[in-house]
C-alpha positions, 0 to 999 in steps of 0.5 A, spaced: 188 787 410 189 788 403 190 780 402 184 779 405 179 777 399 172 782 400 168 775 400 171 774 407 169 780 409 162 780 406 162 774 410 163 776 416 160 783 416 154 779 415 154 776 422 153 784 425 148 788 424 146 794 420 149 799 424 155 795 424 156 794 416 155 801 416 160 803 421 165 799 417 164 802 411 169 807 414 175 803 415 178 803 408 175 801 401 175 793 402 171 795 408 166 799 403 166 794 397 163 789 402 158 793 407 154 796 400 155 788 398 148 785 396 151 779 400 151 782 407 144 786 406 140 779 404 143 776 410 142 782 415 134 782 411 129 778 413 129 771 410 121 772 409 122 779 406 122 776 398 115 773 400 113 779 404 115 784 398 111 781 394 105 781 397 105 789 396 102 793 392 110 796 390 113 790 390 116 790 382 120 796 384 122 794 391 125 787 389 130 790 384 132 795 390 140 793 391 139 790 397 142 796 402 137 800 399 132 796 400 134 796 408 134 803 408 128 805 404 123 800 408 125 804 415 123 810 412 117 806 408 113 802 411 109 797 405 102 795 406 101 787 405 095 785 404 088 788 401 090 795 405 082 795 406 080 790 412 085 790 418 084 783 418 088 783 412 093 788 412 100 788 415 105 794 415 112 791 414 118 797 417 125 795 420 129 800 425 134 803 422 140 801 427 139 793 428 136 788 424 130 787 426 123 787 422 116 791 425 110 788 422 104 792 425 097 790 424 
């Protein structure tokens, strides 16, 4: 294992879920270093979501979240895109905490 370079790893953890690369920090310090990489959480994000956080009100302080972070807060957090006044142009943008997967709510 020790041989295996942390790219790789960060490669393949890329291809699970969230839930995966979480679980896998816990099989050694090379496991770790890959899971908390900003590689992994940009592919297990959704490839929209630098678009999406930018039409939010909060979006300086969000895209400078490393990107596990940034996972974990938006399932806590939901953010408001659009003008937050009219449901015609408000979202609200969430993730489930254990898969991939993106909730926008009208």
């Amino acid at each position: 294992m020790k041989r295996l370079p942390v790219e790789c790893v960060s490669h393949i953890l890329s291809l699970t879920s969230p839930r995966d690369a979480c679980r896998s920090s816990a099989v050694s310090c090379l496991f770790r270093n890959a899971a908390d990489s900003d590689f992994v959480w940009e592919k297990l994000l959704p490839s929209e979501f630098k678009r999406i956080i930018s039409s939010s009100s909060s979006s300086s302080s969000l895209i400078s979240m490393p990107r596990k972070a940034l996972y974990f807060h938006l399932c806590t957090h939901p953010i408001i895109i659009g003008d937050g006044h009219t449901v015609t142009n408000s979202l609200s943008l969430a993730f489930t905490r254990a898969y991939a997967s993106s909730v926008l709510t009208v």
